[in-house]
C-alpha positions as CSV (number, residue, x, y, z in Angstrom):
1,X,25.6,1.7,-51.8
2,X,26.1,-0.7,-49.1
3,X,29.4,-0.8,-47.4
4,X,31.4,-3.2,-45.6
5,X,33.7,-4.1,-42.8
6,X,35.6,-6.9,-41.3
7,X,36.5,-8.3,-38.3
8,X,40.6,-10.3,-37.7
9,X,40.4,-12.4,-34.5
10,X,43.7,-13.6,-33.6
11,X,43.1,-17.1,-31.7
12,X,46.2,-19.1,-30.1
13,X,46.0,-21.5,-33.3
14,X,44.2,-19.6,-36.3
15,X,42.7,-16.8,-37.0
16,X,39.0,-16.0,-38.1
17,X,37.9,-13.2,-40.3
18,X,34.6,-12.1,-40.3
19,X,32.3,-9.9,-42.8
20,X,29.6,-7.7,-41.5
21,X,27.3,-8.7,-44.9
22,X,26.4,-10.9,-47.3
23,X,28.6,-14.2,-45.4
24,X,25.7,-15.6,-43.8
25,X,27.2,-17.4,-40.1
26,X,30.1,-18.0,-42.7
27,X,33.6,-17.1,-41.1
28,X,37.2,-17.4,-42.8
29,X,39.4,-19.4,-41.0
30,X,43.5,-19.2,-41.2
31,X,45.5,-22.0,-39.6
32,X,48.9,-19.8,-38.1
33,X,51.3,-22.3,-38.7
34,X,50.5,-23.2,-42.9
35,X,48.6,-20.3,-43.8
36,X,46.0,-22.8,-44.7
37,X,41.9,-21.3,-45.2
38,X,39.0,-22.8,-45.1
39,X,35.7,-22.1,-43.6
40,X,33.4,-22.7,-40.8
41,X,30.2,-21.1,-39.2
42,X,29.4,-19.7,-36.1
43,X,30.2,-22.0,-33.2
44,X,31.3,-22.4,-30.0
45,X,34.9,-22.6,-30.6
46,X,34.7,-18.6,-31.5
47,X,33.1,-17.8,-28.0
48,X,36.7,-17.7,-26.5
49,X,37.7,-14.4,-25.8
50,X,40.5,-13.9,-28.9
51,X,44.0,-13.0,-28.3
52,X,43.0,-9.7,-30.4
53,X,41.0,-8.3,-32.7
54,X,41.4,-5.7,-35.9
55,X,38.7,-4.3,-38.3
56,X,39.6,-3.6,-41.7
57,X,37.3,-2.4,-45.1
58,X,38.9,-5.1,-47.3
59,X,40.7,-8.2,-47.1
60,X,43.5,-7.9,-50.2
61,X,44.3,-11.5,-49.3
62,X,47.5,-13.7,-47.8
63,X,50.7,-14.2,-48.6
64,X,53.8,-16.4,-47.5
65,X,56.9,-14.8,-45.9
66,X,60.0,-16.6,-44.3
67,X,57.9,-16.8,-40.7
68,X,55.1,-18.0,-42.7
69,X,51.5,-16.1,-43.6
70,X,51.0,-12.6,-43.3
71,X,47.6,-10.9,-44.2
72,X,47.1,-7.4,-46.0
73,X,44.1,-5.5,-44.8
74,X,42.8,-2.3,-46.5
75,X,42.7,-0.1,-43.7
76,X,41.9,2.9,-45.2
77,X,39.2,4.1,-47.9
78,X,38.0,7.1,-49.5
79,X,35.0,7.4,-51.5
80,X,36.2,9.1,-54.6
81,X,32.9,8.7,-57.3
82,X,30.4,6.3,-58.4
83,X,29.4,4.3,-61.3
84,X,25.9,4.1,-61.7
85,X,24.6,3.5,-58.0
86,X,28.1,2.2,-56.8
87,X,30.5,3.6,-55.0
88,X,34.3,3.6,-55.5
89,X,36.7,3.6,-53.0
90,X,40.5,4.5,-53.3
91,X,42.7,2.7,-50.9
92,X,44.2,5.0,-48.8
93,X,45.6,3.0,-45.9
94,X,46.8,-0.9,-45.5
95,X,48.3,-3.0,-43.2
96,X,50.4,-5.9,-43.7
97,X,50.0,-8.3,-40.2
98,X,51.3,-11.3,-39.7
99,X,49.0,-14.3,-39.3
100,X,51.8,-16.7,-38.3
101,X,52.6,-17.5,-35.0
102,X,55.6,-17.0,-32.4
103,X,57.4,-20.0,-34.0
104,X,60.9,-20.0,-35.7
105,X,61.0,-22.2,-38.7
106,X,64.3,-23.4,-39.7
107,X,66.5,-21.1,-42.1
108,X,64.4,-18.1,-40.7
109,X,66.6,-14.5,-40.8
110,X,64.9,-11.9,-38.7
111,X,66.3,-9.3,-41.4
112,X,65.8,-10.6,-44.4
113,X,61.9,-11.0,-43.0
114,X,62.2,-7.3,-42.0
115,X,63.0,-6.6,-46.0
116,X,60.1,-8.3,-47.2
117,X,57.7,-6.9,-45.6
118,X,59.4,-3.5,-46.3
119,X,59.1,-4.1,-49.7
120,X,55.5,-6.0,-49.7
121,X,54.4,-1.9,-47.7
122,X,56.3,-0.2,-50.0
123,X,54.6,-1.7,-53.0
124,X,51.2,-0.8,-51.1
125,X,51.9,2.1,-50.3
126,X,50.7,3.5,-54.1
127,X,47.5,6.3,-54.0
128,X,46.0,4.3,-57.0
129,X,44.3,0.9,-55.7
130,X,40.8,1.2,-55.9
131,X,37.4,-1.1,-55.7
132,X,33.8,-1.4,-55.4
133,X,31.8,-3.5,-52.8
134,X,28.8,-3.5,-55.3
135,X,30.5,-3.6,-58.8
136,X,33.8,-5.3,-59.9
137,X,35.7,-3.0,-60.9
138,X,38.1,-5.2,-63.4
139,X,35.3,-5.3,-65.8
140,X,34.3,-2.8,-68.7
141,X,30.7,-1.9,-68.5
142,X,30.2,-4.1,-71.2
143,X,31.8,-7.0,-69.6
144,X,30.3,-6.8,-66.1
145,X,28.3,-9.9,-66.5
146,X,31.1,-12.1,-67.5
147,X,33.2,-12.3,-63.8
148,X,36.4,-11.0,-62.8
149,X,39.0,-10.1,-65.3
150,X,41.9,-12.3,-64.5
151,X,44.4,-9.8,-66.2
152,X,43.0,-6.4,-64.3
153,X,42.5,-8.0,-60.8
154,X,45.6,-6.7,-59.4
155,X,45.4,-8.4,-55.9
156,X,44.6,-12.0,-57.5
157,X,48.0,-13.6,-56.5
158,X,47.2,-12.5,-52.9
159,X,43.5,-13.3,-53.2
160,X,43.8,-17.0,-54.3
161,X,44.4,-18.7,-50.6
162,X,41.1,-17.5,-50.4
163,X,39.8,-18.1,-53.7
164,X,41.0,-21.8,-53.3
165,X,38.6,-21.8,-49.9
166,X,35.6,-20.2,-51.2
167,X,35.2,-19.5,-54.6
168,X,35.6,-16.4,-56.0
169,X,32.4,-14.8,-55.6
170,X,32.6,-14.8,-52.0
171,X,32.0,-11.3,-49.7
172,X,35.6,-12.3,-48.3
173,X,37.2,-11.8,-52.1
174,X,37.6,-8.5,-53.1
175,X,39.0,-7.4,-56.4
176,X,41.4,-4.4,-56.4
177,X,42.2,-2.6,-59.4
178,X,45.6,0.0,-59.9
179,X,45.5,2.7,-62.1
180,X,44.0,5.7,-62.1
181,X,40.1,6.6,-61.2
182,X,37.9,9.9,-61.6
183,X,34.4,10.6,-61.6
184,X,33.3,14.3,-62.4
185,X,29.9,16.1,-62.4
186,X,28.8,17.8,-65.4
187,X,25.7,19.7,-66.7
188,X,25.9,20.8,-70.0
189,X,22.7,22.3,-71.3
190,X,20.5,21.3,-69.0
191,X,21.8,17.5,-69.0
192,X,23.8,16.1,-66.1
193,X,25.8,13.0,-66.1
194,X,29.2,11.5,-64.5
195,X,32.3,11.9,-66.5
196,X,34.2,8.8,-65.4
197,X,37.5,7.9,-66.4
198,X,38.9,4.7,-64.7
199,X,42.5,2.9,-65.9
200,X,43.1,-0.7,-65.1
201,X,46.8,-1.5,-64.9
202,X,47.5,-5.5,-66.1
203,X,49.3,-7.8,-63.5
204,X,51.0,-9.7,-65.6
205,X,54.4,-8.3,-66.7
206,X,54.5,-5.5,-64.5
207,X,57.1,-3.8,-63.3
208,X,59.6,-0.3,-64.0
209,X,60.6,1.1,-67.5
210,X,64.1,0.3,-67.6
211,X,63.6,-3.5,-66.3
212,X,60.3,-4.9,-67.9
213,X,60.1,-4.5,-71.2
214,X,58.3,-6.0,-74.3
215,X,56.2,-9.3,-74.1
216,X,57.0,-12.8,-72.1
217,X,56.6,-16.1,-73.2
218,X,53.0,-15.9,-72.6
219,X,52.3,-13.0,-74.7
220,X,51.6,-10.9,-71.5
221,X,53.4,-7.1,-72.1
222,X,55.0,-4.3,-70.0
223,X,52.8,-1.2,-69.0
224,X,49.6,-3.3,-69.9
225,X,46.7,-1.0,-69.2
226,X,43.4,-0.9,-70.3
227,X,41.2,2.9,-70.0
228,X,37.4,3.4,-70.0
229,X,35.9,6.3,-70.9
230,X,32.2,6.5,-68.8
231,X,29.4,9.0,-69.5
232,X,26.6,8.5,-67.0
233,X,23.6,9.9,-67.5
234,X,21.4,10.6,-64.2
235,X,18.7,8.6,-65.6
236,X,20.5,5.9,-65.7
237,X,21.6,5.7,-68.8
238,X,25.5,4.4,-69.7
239,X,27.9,5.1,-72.6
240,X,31.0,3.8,-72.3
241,X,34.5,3.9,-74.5
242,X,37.8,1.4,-74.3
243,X,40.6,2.0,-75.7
244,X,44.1,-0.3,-74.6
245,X,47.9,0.4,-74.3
246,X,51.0,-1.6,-74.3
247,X,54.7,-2.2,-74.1
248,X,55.6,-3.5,-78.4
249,X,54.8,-7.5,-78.0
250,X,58.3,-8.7,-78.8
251,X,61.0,-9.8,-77.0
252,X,63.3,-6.7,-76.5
253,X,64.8,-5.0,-74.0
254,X,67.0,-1.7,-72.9
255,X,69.6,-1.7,-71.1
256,X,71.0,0.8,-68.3
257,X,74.7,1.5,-69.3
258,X,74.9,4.9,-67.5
259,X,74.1,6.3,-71.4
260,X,71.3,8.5,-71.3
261,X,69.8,6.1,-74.2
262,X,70.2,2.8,-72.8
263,X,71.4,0.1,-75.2
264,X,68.4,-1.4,-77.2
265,X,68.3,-5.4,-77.6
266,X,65.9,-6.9,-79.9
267,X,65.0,-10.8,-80.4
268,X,63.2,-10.7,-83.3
269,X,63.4,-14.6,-84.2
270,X,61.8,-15.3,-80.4
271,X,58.9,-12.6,-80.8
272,X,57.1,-14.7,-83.3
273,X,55.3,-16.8,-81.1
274,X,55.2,-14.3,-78.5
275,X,53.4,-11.6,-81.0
276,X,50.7,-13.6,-81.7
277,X,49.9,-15.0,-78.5
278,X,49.7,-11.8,-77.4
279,X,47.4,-9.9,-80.7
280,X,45.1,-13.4,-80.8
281,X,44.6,-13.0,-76.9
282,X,43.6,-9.1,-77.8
283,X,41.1,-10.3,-80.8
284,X,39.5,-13.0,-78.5
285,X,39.0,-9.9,-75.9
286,X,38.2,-7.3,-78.1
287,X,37.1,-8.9,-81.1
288,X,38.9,-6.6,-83.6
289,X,42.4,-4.6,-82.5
290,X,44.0,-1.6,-84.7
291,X,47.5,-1.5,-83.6
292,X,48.7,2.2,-83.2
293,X,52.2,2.5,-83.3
294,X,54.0,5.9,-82.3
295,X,57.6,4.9,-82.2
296,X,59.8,6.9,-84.6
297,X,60.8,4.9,-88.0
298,X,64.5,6.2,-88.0
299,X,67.4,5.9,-86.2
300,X,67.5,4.6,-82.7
301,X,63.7,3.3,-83.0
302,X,63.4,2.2,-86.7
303,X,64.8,-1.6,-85.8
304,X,61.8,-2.1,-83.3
305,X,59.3,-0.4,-85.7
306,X,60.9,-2.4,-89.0
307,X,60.3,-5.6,-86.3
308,X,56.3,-4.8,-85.3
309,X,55.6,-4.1,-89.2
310,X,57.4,-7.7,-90.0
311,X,55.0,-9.1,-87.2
312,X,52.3,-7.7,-88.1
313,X,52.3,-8.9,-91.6
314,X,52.5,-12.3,-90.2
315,X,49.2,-12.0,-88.9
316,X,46.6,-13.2,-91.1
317,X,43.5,-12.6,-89.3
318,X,40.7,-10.2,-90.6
319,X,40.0,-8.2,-87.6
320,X,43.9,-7.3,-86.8
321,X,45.1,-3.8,-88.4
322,X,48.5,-2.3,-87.7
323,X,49.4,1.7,-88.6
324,X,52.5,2.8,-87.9
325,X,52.5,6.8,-87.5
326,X,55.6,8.6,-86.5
327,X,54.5,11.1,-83.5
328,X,57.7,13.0,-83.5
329,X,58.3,13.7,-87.0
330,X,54.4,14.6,-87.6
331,X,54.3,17.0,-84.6
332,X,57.7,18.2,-84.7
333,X,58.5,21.9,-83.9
334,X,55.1,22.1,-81.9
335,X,53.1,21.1,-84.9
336,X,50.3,19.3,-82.5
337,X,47.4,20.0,-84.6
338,X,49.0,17.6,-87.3
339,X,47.6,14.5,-84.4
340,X,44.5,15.2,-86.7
341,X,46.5,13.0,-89.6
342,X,46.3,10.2,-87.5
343,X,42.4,10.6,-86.1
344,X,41.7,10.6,-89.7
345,X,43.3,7.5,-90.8
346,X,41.7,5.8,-88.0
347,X,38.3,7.2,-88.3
348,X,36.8,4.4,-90.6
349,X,37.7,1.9,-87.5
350,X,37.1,3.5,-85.3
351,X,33.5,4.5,-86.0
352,X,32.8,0.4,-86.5
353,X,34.3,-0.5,-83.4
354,X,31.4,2.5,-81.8
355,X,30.9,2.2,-78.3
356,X,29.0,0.6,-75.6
357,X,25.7,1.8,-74.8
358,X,22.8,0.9,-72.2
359,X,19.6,2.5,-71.9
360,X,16.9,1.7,-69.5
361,X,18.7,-1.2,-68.3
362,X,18.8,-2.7,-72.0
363,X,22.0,-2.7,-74.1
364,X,21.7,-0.7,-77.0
365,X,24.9,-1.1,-78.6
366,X,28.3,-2.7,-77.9
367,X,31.9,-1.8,-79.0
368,X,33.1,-4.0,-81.6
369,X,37.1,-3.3,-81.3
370,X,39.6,-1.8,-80.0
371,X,42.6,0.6,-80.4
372,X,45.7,-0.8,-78.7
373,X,48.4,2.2,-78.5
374,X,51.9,2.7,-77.8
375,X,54.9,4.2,-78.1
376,X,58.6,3.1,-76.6
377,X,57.2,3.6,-72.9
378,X,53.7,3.5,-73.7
379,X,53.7,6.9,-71.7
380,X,53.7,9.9,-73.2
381,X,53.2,10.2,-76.7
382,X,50.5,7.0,-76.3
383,X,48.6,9.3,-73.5
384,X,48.6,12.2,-76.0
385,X,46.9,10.2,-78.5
386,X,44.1,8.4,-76.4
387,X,43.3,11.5,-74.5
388,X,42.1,13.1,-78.7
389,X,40.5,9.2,-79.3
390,X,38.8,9.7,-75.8
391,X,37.6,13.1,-76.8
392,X,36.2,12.1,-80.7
393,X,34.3,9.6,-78.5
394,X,32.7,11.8,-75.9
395,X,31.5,14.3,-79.0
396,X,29.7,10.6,-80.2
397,X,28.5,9.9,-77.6
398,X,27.2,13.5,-76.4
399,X,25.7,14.1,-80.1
400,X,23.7,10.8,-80.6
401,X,22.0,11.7,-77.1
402,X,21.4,15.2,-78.1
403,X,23.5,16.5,-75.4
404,X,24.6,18.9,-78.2
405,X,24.4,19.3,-81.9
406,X,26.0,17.8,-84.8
407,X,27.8,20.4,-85.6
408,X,29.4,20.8,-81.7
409,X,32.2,20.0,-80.5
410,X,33.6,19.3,-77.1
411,X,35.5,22.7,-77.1
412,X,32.4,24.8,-77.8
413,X,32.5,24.5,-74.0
414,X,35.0,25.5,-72.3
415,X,34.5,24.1,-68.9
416,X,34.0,20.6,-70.6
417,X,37.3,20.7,-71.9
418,X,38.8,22.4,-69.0
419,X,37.5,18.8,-67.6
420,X,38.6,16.8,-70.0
421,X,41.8,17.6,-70.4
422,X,42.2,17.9,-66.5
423,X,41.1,14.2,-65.9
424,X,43.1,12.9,-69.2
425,X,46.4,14.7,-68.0
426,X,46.1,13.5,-64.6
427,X,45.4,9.9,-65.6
428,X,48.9,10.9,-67.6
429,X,50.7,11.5,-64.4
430,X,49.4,8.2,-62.5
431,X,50.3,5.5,-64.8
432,X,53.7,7.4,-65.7
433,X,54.5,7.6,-62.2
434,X,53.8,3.9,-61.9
435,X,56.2,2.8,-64.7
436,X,58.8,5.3,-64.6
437,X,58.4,7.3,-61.2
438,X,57.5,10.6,-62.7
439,X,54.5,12.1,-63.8
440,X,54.2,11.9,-67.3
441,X,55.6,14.2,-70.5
442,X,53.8,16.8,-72.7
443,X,50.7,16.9,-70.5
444,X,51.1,21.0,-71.5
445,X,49.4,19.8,-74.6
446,X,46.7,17.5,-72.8
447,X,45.6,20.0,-70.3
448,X,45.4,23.2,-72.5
449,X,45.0,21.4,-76.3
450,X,48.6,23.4,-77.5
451,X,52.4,23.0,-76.8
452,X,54.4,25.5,-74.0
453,X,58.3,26.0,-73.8
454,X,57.0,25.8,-69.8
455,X,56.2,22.6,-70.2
456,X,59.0,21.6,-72.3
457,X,61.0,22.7,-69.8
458,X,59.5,20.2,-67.4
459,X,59.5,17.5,-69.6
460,X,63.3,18.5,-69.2
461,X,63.6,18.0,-65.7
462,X,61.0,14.7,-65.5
463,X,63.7,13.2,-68.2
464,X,66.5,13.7,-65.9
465,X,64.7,12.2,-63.2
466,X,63.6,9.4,-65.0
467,X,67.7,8.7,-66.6
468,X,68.4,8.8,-62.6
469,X,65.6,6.3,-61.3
470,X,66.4,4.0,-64.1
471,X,70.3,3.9,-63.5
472,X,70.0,3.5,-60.2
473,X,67.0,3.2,-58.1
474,X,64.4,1.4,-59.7
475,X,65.7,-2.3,-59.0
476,X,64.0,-2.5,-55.6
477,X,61.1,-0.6,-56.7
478,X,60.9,-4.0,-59.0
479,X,61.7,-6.6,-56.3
480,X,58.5,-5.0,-54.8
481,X,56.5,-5.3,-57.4
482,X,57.4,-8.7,-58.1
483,X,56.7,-9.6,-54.7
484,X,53.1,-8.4,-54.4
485,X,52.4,-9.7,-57.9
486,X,53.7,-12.9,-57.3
487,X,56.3,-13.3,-59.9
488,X,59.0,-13.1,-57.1
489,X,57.9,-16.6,-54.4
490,X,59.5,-16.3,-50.9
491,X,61.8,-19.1,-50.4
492,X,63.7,-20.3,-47.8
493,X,67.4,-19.1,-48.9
494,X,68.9,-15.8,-48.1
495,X,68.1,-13.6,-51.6
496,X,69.6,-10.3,-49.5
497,X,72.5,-12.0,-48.1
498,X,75.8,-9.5,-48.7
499,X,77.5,-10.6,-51.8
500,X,79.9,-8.4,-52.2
501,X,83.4,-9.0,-51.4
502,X,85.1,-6.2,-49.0
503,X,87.4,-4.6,-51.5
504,X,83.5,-3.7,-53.2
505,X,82.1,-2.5,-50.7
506,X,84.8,0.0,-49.9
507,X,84.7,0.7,-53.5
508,X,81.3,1.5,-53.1
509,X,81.4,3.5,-50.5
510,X,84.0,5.5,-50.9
511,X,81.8,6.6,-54.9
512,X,79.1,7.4,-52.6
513,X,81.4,9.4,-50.5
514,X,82.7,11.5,-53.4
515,X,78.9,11.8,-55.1
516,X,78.2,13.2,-51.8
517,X,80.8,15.8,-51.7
518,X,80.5,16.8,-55.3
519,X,76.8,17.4,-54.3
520,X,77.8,19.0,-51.2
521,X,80.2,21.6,-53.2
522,X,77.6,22.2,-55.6
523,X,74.7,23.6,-53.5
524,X,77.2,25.0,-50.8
525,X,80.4,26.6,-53.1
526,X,83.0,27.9,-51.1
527,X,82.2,31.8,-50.9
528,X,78.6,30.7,-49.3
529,X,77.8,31.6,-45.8
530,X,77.9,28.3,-44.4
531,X,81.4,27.9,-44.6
532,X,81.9,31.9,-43.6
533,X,82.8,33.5,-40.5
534,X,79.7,34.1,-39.6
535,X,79.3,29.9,-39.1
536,X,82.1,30.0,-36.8
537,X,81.9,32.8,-34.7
C-alpha cells in the first residue's frame, strides 16, 4: 500500500501544505490572518526560503481559535492491519500548530487561548483514531463505492476549510474514523483469512454518559456506533457483517445529583418527531432495522422502555421491528446461557438481513438489514449481545465457504474463540472508555463465554469509577469533545472567565481541602509509620 506524507511551510503571510502523491503541482494554501484555503500550483512565489517547515502523515484539518487558525497534523502512525490490500493506520501522535500569525486581534485572552488548545490536545490525545490512505475507512465494505459517510467521518468539522477548497476527494482530505480497530491472522484447517473487527464512533451527538443522552432534534443519538465484522480471505475474497448501537432515540436525560442513580427525565411528547427522524434515517441506511432493546421493564427503567414500545408502535413502516428483551432478568444469577432466548427470537431476521459477500471482485450477496442494539448506556449489556450476533455470523459465514462443517461451530476451536472473544472484549473496553471513561462491564463473559465473581468484582470497582467521573469530572472531558466536533464554535467572549463570587470559591476550596484530608487519613491512619518516630528522628 502506498503511503504518504506532507510538507507545512510557514511563509510570512500563509502557509502552504504539500502532499508527496497523488496532488499533481497542486499545493494547499492557508492565508494566516482568516484561515482562508484555496489552492495554487508550483510557482515562484514558493522558491522563497519558508520561515519553517514540518512533515506530518495526515492533515486532520483547521480550526478557529481566539488568535485565529490553528492546524492539526497527525504526526504519528502505526500500522495496525489491513483490509484487503490496504493498510490501516492508528493515530498515535498529533500536533495542534497554529497557522495564525503574531497579530493580536481585539478581545484576545492569552489564557483562555491556552484552554483551548488544552482541550482541542486533550480530545486528541485518544489511542482510537484510525485511517487508510487507500480505502475510506467510514464506509462498510458494502458501501465503499458510495463516498464518505458523513456520520462516521469523525474529523469532518475540521476537514471542511479544506473540503470547501478542494472537494472532498482530494489527497489533502483525509477521513479519520474513532472507535476501535483489529485485524487478526487466522488458519483454520488449512484456510487463512483476516479477522477484522473495526467500530466507527458517530460525530453527531457525542459526548460522556452522564451529559449526552438520547436523541437531538435531528434524530442524531448518544453513543452512536456502527461495528463491522470482516473475514478476509487471502484470495481475496470478503465477507463482511454490520450490526449498529445507540443511545434510546428520545429525548431523555439523567441527571448527576450526587445519587448513585442519577435522576431520570423523560420527554416523551417531544421524542415523537425525534424517533422517527432518527428509525427512517436507519431504514434509508440499512434498509430494514430490528430494534434490540435491553433495558429492564421494571422499576427505575420501565418508564423509558414503556416510552420506546409507545414509539415504536407509531412506526408504520414494514421493514422497522422492535423486541424488547430484559437482559438482567433473563440472565440473572449468572444465567448467561439464557442470551440464546434472544438469538432465537431474532434468528428469522437475522438470517434475511444475511451478510455482505464479494468473491473475485464480484458481489455475491449484500446485507439486507440491520440490528440496532442498546441498552441504558449502550455499553455493557449491548456489547454482550453483538459480541453472540457477531459470532452466529462468523459460523455463516465460515460454513457457506466450507471453512468448516455444518454441524461446527466457532467453539470447536478453541483458539478461534480465544480470538474472538479477545477482539470482541477489547472493542468492549474502547468504546466504554470513550463514553464513560472506563473500560467496559461483564467482559468476564465475552472473553471466556461464562460469568466470574472476579469479574464481578471489577465491574464493582469500574461502577465506582464511572459514579465519580460522572459527578465530577466529565464536564471538561465534554467541552473537549464539543470543541473538536464542532458543536462548541470559538467566539470572541470569555466562556472561562471566573464566575464565581469569592465567598464560592472559598467554599470550594476549603471542600477540597477536607476531601483531601479525609483521603489523607484514610491511606495514612494515625498508627502508620509516616507519622511515627521513625519520620521524625
Amino acid at each position: 500500500t502506498a503511503q504518504q506524507t506532507f510538507k507545512v511551510s510557514f511563509y510570512p503571510t500563509t502557509v502552504t501544505i504539500e502532499a508527496s502523491r497523488g496532488s499533481s503541482d497542486t499545493h494547499l494554501v492557508v492565508d494566516r490572518t482568516t484561515g482562508q484555503v484555496t489552492t495554487a500550483s508550483s510557482s515562484p512565489a514558493f522558491s522563497a526560503s519558508p520561515l519553517r517547515t514540518l512533515s506530518a502523515h495526515g492533515i486532520m484539518g483547521l480550526i478557529n481559535l481566539q488568535r485565529g487558525p490553528y492546524v492539526v497534523l497527525i504526526t504519528g502512525r502505526e500500522a495496525v492491519g489491513t483490509i484487503g490490500s490496504s493498510t490501516v493506520y492508528r493515530v498515535s501522535a498529533t500536533r495542534v500548530v497554529r497557522v495564525a500569525d503574531d497579530r493580536t486581534p481585539s478581545g484576545f485572552d492569552a489564557a483562555d487561548e491556552a484552554t483551548y488548545v488544552r482541550l482541542l490536545e486533550n480530545a486528541l490525545q485518544t489511542p482510537s483514531f484510525y485511517f487508510s490512505y487507500d480505502m475510506d475507512l467510514t464506509c462498510s465494505l458494502q458501501r465503499q463505492d458510495s463516498g464518505s459517510n458523513d456520520v462516521f467521518f469523525f474529523n469532518k468539522y475540521l476537514a471542511e476549510p479544506i473540503i470547501n477548497a478542494v472537494g472532498s476527494q482530494s489527497v489533502f482530505v483525509l477521513p479519520v474514523i474513532h472507535g476501535f480497530f483489529a485485524c487478526k491472522p487466522v488458519e483454520v484447517r488449512g484456510t487463512r483469512f483476516n479477522y477484522v473487527l473495526v467500530t466507527r464512533r458517530g460525530r453527531y451527538r457525542q459526548g460522556t454518559r452522564y451529559l449526552s443522552r438520547g436523541a437531538d432534534a435531528e434524530g442524531h443519538v448518544s453513543n452512536y456506533a456502527e461495528t463491522e465484522q470482516i473475514v478476509d480471505f487471502s484470495s481475496g475474497d470478503q465477507m463482511a457483517y454490520v450490526q449498529v448501537r445507540g443511545s434510546i432515540p428520545i429525548m431523555w436525560a439523567q441527571v448527576p445529583n450526587m445519587h448513585y442513580v442519577p435522576e431520570l427525565r423523560i420527554d416523551v411528547n417531544a421524542s415523537h418527531e425525534r424517533f422517527q427522524t432518527h428509525m427512517t434515517r436507519m431504514i434509508d441506511e440499512y434498509n430494514e432495522v430490528v430494534a434490540v432493546n435491553l433495558i429492564n421493564k421494571v422499576k427505575y427503567e420501565k418508564p423509558m422502555g414503556d416510552a420506546f414500545a409507545a414509539l415504536s408502535a407509531e412506526m408504520k413502516s414494514p421493514q422497522y421491528h422492535y423486541v424488547h428483551f430484559d437482559f438482567h432478568k433473563e440472565c440473572s444469577r449468572m444465567r448467561w446461557d439464557r442470551i440464546s432466548l434472544l438469538m432465537d427470537e431474532l434468528s428469522s431476521l437475522n438470517t434475511r438481513f444475511g451478510y455482505y459477500e464479494k468473491k473475485a471482485s464480484h458481489v455475491q450477496r449484500q446485507q439486507l438489514g440491520v440490528v440496532r442494539t442498546n441498552c441504558m448506556d449502550c455499553l455493557d449489556r449491548t456489547n454482550v449481545v453483538q459480541s453472540e450476533l457477531a459470532r452466529l455470523a462468523l459460523e455463516w459465514q465460515l460454513r457457506s465457504s466450507h471453512v468448516i462443517e455444518q454441524t461446527e461451530s466457532v467453539s470447536s476451536f478453541p483458539l478461534l474463540r480465544q480470538m474472538l472473544n479477545n477482539v470482541w472484549a477489547d472493542n468492549a473496553d474502547t468504546v466504554s472508555c470513550a463514553y464513560s471513561g472506563t473500560g467496559a462491564l461483564k467482559t468476564d463473559f465475552t472473553r471466556t463465554g461464562k460469568r466470574t465473581y472476579m469479574g464481578a468484582l471489577r465491574d464493582g470497582r469500574n461502577s465506582v469509577e464511572r459514579y465519580v467521573r460522572g459527578n465530577f469530572f466529565d464536564g471538561e472531558r465534554q467541552d473537549s469533545i464539543d470543541l473538536l466536533l464542532g458543536a462548541y464554535r470559538v467566539q470572541a467572549s470569555r466562556p472561562f472567565a471566573q464566575t464565581l463570587s469569592s465567598e464560592a470559591r472559598a467554599l470550594v476550596g476549603t471542600i477540597y481541602v477536607c476531601l483531601f484530608m479525609l483521603a489523607y487519613a484514610f491511606f495514612y491512619p494515625r498508627n502508620h509509620s509516616w507519622f511515627g518516630i521513625s519520620n521524625v528522628a
